[in-house]
C-alpha positions as a printed Julia matrix, in Angstrom:
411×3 Matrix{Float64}:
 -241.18    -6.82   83.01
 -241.5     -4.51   86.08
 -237.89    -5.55   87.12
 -236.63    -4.56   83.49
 -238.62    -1.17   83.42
 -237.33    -0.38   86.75
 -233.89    -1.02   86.15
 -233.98     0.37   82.8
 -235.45     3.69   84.32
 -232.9      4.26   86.82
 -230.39     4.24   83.84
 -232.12     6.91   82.53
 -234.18     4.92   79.76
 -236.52     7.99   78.33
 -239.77     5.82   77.65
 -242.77     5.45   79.25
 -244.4      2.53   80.86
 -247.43     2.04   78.1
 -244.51     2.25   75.59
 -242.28     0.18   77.53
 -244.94    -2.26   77.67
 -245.46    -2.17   73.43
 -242.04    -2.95   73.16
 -241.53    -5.56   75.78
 -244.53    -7.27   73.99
 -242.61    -7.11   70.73
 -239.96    -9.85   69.67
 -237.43    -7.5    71.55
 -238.4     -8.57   75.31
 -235.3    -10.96   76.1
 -233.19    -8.6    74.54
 -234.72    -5.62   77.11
 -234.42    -8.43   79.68
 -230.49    -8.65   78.58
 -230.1     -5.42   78.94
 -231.83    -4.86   82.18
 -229.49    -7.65   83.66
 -226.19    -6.26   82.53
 -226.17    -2.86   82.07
 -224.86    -0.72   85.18
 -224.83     2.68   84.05
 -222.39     4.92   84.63
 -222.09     5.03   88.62
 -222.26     0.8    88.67
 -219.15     0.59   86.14
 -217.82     3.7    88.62
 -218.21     1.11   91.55
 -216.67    -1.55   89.91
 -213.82     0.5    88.66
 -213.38     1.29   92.34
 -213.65    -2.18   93.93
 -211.26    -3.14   91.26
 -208.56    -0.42   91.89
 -208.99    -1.7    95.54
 -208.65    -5.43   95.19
 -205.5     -4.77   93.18
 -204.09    -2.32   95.92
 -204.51    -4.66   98.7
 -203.45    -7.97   96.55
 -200.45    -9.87   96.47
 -200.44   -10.87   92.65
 -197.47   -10.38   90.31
 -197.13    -6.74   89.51
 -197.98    -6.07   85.41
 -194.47    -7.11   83.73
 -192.23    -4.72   82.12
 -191.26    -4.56   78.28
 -188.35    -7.17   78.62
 -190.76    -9.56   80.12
 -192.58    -9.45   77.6
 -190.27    -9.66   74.69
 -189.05   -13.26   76.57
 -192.66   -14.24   76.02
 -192.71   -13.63   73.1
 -189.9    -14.83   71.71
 -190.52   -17.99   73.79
 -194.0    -18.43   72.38
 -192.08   -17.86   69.11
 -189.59   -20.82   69.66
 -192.5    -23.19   70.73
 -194.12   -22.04   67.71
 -191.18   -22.53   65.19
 -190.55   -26.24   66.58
 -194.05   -27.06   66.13
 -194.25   -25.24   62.39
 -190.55   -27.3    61.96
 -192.18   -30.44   63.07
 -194.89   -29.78   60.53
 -192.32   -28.6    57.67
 -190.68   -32.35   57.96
 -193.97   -33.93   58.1
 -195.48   -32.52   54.78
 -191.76   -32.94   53.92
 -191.9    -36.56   54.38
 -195.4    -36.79   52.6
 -194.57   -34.89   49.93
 -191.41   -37.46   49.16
 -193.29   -40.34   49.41
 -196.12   -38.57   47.24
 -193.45   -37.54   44.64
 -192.44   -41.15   44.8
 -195.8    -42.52   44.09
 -195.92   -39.9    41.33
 -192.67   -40.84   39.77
 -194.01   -44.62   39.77
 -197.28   -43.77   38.07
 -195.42   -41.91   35.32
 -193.42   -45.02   35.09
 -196.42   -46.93   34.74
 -198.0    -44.17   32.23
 -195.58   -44.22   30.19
 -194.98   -48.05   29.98
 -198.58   -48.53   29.26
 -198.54   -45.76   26.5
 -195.71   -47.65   24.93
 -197.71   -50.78   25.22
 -200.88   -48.89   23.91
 -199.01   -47.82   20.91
 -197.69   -51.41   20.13
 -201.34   -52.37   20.37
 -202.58   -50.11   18.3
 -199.58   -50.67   15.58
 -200.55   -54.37   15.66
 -203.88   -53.61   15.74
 -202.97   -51.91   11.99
 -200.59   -54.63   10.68
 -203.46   -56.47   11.42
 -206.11   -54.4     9.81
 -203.83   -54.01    6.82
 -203.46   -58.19    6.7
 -207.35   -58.93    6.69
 -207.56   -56.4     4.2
 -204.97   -58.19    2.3
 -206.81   -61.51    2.44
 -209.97   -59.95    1.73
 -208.83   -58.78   -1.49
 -207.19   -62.29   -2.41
 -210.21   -63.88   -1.8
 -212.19   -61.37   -3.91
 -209.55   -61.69   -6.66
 -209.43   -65.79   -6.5
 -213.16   -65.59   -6.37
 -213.28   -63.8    -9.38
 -211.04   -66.08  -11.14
 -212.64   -68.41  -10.44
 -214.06   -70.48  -13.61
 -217.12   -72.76  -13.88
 -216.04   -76.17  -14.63
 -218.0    -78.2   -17.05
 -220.61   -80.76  -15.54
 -218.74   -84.2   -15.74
 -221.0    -87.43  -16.02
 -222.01   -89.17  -12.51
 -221.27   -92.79  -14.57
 -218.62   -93.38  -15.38
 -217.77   -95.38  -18.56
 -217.58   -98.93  -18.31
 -214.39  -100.18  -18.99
 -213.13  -103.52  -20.42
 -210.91  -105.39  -17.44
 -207.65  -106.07  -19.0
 -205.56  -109.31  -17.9
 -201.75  -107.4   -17.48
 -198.63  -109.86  -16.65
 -196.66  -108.45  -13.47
 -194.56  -105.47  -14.18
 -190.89  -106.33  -14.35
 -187.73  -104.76  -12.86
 -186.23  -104.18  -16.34
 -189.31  -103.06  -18.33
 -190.08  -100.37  -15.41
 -186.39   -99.0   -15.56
 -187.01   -98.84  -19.57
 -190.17   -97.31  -19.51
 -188.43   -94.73  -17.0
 -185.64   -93.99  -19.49
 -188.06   -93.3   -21.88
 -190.13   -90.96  -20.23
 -187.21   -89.16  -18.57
 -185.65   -89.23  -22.44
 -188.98   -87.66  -23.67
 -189.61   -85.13  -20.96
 -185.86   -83.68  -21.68
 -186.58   -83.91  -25.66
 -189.3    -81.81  -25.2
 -187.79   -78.1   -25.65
 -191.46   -76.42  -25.83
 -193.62   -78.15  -23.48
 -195.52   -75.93  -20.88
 -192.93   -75.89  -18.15
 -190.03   -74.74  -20.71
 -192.41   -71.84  -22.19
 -192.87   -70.53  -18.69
 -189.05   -70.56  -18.17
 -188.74   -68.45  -21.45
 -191.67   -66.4   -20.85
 -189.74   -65.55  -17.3
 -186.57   -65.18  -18.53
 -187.7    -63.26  -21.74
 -189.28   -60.32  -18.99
 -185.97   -60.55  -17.28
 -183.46   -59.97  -19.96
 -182.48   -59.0   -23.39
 -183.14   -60.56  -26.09
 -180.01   -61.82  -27.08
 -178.73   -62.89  -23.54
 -182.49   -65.39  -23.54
 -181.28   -68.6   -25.49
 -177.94   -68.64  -22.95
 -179.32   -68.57  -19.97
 -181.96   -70.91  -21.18
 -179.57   -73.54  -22.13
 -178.05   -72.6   -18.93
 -181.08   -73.12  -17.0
 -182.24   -76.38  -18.84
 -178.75   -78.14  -18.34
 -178.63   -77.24  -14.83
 -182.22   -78.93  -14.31
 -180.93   -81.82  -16.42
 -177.67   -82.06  -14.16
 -180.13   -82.28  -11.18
 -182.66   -84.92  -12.22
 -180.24   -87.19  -13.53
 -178.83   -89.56  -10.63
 -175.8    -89.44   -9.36
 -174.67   -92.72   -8.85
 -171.06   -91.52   -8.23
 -172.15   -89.97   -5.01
 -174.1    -92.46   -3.87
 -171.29   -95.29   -4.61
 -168.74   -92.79   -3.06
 -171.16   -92.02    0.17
 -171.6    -95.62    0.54
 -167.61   -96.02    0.99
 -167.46   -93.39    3.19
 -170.45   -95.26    5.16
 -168.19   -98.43    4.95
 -164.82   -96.78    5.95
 -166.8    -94.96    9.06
 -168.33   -98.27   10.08
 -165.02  -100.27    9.93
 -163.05   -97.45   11.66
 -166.24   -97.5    14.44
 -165.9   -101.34   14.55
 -162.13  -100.78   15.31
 -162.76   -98.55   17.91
 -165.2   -100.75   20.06
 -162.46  -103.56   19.56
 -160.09  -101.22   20.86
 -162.53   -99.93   23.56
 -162.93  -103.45   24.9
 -159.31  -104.54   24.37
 -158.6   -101.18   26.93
 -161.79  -102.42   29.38
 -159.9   -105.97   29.57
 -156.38  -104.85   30.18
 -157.95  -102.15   32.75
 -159.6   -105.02   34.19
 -156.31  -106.98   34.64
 -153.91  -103.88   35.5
 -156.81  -103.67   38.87
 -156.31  -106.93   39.64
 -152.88  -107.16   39.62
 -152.92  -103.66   41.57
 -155.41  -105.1    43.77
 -153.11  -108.25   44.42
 -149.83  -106.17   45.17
 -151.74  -103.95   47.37
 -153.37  -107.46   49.09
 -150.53  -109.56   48.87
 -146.42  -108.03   47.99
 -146.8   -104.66   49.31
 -147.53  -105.96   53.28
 -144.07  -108.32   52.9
 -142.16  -105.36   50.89
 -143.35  -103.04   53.66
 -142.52  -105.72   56.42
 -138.56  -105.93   55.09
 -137.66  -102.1    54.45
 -139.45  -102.13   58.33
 -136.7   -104.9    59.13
 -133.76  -103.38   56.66
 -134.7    -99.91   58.53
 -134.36  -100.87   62.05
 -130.78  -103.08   61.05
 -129.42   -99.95   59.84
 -129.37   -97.9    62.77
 -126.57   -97.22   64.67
 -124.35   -98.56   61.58
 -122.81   -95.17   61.62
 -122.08   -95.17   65.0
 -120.66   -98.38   65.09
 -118.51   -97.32   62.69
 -117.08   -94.13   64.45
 -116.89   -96.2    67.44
 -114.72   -98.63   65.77
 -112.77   -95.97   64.39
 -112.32   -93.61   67.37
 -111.69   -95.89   69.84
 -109.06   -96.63   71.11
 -107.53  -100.74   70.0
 -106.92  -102.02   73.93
 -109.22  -104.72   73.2
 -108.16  -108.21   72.18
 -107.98  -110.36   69.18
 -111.33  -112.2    70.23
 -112.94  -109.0    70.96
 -112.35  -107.28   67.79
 -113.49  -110.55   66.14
 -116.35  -110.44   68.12
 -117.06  -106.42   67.09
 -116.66  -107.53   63.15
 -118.99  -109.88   63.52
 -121.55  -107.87   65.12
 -121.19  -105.05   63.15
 -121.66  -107.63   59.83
 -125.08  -109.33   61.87
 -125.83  -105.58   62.02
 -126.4   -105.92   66.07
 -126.26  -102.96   68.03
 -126.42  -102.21   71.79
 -124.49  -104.41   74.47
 -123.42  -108.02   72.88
 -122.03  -111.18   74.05
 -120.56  -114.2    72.45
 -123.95  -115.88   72.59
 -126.09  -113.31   71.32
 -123.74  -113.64   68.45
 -123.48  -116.93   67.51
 -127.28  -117.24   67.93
 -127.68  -114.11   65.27
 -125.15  -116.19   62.92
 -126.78  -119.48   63.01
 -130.54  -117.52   62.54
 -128.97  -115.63   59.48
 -127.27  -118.45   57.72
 -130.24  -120.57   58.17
 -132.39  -117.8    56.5
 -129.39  -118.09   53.4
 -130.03  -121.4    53.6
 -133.86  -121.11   53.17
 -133.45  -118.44   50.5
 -131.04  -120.78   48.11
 -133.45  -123.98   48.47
 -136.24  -121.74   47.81
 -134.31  -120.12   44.99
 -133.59  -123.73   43.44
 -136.85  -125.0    43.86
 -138.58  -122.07   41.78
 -135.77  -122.44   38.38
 -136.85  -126.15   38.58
 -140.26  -125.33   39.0
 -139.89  -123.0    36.29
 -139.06  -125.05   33.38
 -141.25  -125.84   30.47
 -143.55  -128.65   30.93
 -146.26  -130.63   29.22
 -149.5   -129.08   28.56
 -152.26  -131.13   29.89
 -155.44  -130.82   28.05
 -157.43  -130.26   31.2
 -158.51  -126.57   32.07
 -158.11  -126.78   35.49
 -154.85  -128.13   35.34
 -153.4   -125.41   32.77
 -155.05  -123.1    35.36
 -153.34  -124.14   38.41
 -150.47  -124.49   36.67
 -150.7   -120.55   35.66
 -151.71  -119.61   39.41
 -148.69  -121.75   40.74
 -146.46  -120.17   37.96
 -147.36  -117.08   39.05
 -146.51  -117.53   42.82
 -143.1   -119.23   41.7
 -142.48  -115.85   40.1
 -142.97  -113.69   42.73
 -141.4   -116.52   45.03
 -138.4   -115.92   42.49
 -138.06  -112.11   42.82
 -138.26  -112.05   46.31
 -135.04  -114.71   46.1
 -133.49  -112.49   43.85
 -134.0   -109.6    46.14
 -132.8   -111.92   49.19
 -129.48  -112.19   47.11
 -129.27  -108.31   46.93
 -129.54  -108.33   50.65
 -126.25  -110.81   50.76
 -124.49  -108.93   48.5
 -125.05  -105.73   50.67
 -123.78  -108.15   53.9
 -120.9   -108.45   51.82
 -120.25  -105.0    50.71
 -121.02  -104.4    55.09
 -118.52  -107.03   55.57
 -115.79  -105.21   53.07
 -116.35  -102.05   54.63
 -115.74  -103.27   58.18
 -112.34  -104.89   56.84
 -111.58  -101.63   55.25
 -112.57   -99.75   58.53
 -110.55  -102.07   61.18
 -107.4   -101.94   58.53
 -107.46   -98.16   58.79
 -107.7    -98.61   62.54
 -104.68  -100.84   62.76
 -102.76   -98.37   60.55
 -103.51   -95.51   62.99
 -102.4    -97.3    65.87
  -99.41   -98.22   64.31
């Protein structure tokens, strides 16, 4: 406190020290104690003034900046701030798309689930409006409703009557009858409601038409049409026969499928590796036949009789290349034997082709199919064997035609 008064006094404070102690009792002490601590009075701020202007003479800190300096700053500090409050911009930007989004989606949803509120609530009144309805039937068929008589528990005893079997021809009659009564009957209860209907409907003078109308009609439909049911029933028959006709055809077809892949499956097994094997052989005799030709024609006749003979029948083996005498008469003798062959096999399948006996054994009648069969084929490949020796022949003509005009040019 004495510190406080002191300093307080030097400032200038006018109070006393029994007043200064009052008040320093009061709540107000660390306030005086504040004030003791930092004010200087006028010659301490002086000082510091002083020692101020002094430390800024003798220091070597940046000089205060000019007006341009500070207008850098600033706009600097502006730029930093603008990127930042961009930044921001896009972010709240951003949020508020994906917040519009969610907003757009629960309108969506709000608006789907008023629709499906008001279908509710419109089904919710057909509904209302149907148990109503029900209600009011049952409230009207209740009070229709009439009490029927009390009918006796026992019922009367009745003497047990010995009937014979109905028959066919008394049920049809009694039938008839009933049918002939029922349409006899112009006023029974079902033909007075008809009237009674038709009567609200129309005029008076149209009711007796229609009614006739009406009551042949219904006769027209009870009565039985047995020229339908006759005419139905052919139409059953005709659809059954032409259906029976159809599977027959349908496994005629499966059968002759059956045999057409057989027979396929034979050619492919058994003619078309020996047809394939002699258009190989027919191919490879028929090259150079052209060439043969031009040679025979082109050059020059200095050969002799023996060779020329020798060229005609090489060019009729259809032998090409470099040939001698031998390789010739070999070729001959392997083709005429092969002739040879060919006729005796060509003999032996007529004669093996005529009619014979039928033996009453199965397995005879079925080799004697099979080996008919392979005669055949043995038979068309004879008859294509004799195509091949015509075409030596036409070969043969053609080289006689060629070595003619070859004689003629020398000439």
């Amino acid at each position: 406190m004495d510190s406080t008064y002191s300093a307080l006094s030097s400032l200038g404070a006018p109070v006393t020290l029994d007043e200064f102690t009052q008040i320093y009792k009061s709540p107000l002490a660390e306030i005086l104690d504040f004030l003791g601590e930092h004010l200087v009075g006028r010659r301490g701020a002086a000082t510091a003034r002083s020692q101020i202007l002094s430390f800024q003479a003798t220091s070597n800190l940046k000089q205060p900046r000019t007006d341009a300096d500070r207008a850098v700053a600033r706009l600097g500090s502006t730029s930093k701030a603008c990127a930042v409050y961009g930044r921001e911009l896009d972010e709240r930007l951003t949020k508020s798309e994906v917040t519009q989004a969610k907003l757009d989606r629960l309108g969506r949803e709000l608006a789907r689930k008023k629709r499906l509120l008001l279908l509710l609530g419109v089904i919710e009144a057909k509904e209302r409006v149907r148990i109503g309805r029900v209600e009011e039937l049952g409230r009207r068929i209740a009070s229709e409703e009439t009490p029927v008589r009390g009918v006796a528990l026992e019922p009367r005893r009745v003497k047990q009557l010995v009937l014979p079997a109905p028959r066919v021809s008394n049920v049809k009659d009694c039938l008839a009858i009933l049918h002939s009564l029922s349409t006899r009957s112009p006023e029974d209860e079902a033909t007075r409601r008809l009237r009674a209907v038709v009567t609200r409907r129309f005029d008076d003078a149209h009711v007796e038409r229609i009614m006739n109308q009406c009551i042949s009609f219904a006769r027209r439909k009870s009565s039985p049409r047995r020229d339908s049911l006759e005419a139905q029933m052919r139409s059953n028959e005709e659809k059954s026969r032409e259906l029976q006709t159809l599977v027959d055809l349908s496994v005629m077809l499966q059968r002759l499928c059956e045999a057409y892949v057989a027979s396929r499956r034979e050619f492919v097994q058994c003619i078309s590796p020996a047809l394939g094997q002699s258009l190989r052989e027919e191919a490879r005799s028929a090259r150079g036949h052209v060439d043969i030709l031009r040679v025979a024609i082109v050059t020059p006749g200095t050969e002799t009789t023996e060779e020329s003979f020798s060229i005609l029948v090489a060019r009729a083996c259809r032998m090409h290349g470099n040939v001698t005498v031998r390789s010739i008469l070999d070729e001959v003798e392997h083709v005429l034997k092969r002739s040879h062959r060919r006729y005796n096999l060509t003999a032996h399948g007529q004669r093996l082709l005529q009619p014979v006996a039928v033996s009453k054994n199965s397995d005879r009648s079925s080799a004697h199919e099979r080996s008919t069969a392979v005669l055949l084929r043995k038979a068309d490949k004879a008859v294509k064997g004799r195509l091949l020796a015509d075409e030596v022949e036409a070969v043969f003509r053609d080289s006689r035609r060629v070595v003619g005009i070859g004689e003629r040019s020398k000439d």
